[in-house]
N, C-alpha and C positions, 0 to 999 in steps of 0.2 A: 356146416353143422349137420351132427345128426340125427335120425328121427327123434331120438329119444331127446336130444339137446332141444330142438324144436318143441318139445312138450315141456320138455320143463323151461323154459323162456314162455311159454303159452301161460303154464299154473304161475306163473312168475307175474307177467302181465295181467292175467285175472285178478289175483290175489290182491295186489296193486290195488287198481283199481277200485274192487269191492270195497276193500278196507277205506279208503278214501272217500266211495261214497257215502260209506257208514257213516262217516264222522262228519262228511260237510251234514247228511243227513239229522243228523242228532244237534248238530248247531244250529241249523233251518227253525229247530221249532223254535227259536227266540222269536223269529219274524213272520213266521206263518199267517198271522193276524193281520199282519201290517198287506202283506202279499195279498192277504184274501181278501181285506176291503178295499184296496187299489184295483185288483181285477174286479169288482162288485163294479165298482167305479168305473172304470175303465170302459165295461161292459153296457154302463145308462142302462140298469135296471132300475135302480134305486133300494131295491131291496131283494133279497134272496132267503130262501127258508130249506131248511133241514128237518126230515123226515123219520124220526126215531129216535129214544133216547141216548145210542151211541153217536148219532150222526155228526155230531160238532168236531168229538172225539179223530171219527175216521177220517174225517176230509181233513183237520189239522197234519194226519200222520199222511197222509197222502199228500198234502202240499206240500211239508215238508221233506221228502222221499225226491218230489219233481223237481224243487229246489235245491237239493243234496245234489242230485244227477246236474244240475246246471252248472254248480259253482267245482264240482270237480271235473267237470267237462274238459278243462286242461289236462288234468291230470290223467285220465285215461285217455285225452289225444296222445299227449305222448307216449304213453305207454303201447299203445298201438303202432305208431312209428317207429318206435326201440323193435317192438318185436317186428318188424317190417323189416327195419335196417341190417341185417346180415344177410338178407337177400340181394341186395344192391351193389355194385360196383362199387369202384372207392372212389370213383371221380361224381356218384350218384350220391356219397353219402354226405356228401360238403351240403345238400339242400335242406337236410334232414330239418334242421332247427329253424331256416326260416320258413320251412311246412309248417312245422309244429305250434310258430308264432301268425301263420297266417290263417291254419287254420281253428284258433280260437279266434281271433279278431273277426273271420265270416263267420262262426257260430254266433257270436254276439252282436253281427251285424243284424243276422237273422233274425234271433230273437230280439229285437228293439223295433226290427218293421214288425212284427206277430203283436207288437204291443200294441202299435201304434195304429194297425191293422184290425184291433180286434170291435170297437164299435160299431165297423163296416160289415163285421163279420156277422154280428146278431143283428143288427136293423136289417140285414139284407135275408137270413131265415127267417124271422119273423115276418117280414111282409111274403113267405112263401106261404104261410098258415095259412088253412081253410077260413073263407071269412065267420063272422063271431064266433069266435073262438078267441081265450087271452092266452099269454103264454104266465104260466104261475113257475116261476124261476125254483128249482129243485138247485141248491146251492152246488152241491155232491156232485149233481152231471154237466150242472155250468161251469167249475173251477176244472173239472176234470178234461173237459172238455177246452177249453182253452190253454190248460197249461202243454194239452199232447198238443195243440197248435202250435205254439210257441217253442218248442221242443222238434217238430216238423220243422218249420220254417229254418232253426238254426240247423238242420241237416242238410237241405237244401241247398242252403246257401255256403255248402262245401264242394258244388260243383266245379268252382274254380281249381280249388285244391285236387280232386278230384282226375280233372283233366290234366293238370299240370302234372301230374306224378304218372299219370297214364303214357304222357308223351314223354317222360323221361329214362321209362324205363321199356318202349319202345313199341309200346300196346298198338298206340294213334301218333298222330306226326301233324305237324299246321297245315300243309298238304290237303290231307285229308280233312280236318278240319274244314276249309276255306273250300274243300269242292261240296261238302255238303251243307255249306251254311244255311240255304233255304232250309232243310228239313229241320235243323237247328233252330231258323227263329220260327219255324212254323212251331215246332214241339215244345220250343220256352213261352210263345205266345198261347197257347194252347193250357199250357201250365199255370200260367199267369194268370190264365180265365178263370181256371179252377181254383185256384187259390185266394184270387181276390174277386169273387162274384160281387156281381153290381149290375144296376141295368145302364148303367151311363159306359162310355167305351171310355174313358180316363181312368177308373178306378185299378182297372188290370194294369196299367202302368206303373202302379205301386211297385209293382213285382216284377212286372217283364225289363223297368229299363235296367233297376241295376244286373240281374242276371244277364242280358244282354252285355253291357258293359264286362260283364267277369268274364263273357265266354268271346269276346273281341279280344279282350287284353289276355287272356291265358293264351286263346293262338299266337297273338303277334310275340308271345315275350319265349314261347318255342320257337317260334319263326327266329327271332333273334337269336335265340341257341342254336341254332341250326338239326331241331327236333323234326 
């Protein structure tokens, strides 16, 4: 392809995508409510407040906006893959769709641990707080803040994907993999800390075994390709 074909497969892919998200966006707001008193919930505040007479307004559009980006998540994975795929060999591009299928299923892995993750995530700031002191839940920077976690987390949990394509197209090799593994679970255990703080050493296991698992099983299944 050339340059110019690569750009317009680029505004092709953009365009895509945006439109897409417009419209999961624009159908979000039927459930923006439901999402926001789930994370209210989710979160053991019991209650959260909104600071202005626009404020209910802006965090509905803003939920629904974070919501939009989730539910077409598919839809600009692949579109990111299409425009990826005329780079690849023809014997590379037979992988294309079960990328495309595996990396939604680790976005949506992710996001379900960020859910399930996120009570952990405010008991453990709040006991950082200087003593008396309460914490008075600002809705806006609480929703905001948890949905870019949730949103993080399913990024994250595209490192399988990630590796696998890397080794396929001949970046890394299981080789290499497998001699640096230490530095590997040092830097996923290390990520793991930061992602899931707690003062007990269990809680980071939330996060480090399945990553660990994704990044044993991406090497062995190049190993098996003979990547």
């Amino acid at each position: 392809m050339s340059v110019i074909e690569h750009l317009e497969a680029l505004r092709r892919a953009l365009i895509v995508s945006l439109v897409a998200w417009a419209i999961t966006t624009v159908g979000s707001f039927f459930i923006t409510r439901q999402v926001i008193g789930l994370l209210v919930v989710r979160a053991g505040i019991g209650h959260a407040y909104y600071f202005g007479p626009t404020g209910g307004v802006i965090l509905e559009l803003q939920v629904a906006m974070y919501i939009g980006l989730v539910i077409a998540a598919p839809i600009v994975i692949q579109q990111i893959w299409w425009f990826v795929s005329p780079g690849l060999h023809a014997h590379e591009r037979r992988f294309i769709l079960p990328v495309i299928v595996a990396s939604i299923v680790f976005f949506l892995i992710g996001v379900a641990v960020a859910i399930f993750a996120l009570p952990l995530y405010i008991r453990v700031l709040n006991s950082l707080a200087p003593a008396n002191t309460t914490y008075f839940a600002d809705i806006s920077q609480l929703v905001g803040f948890m949905l870019i976690m949730v949103i993080g987390f399913g990024i994250i949990f595209e490192l399988p994907v990630v590796l696998f394509m890397l080794g396929m197209v001949g970046i890394i090799n299981s080789k290499w993999l497998y001699k640096n593994r230490i530095w590997w679970f040092l830097g996923l255990g290390l990520l793991a800390n930061f992602l899931t703080p707690g003062v007990d050493p269990f809680t980071p296991l939330i996060m480090f075994v399945p990553l660990w698992i994704f990044f044993e099983g991406t090497a062995l299944l190049l190993k098996v390709l003979k990547r």
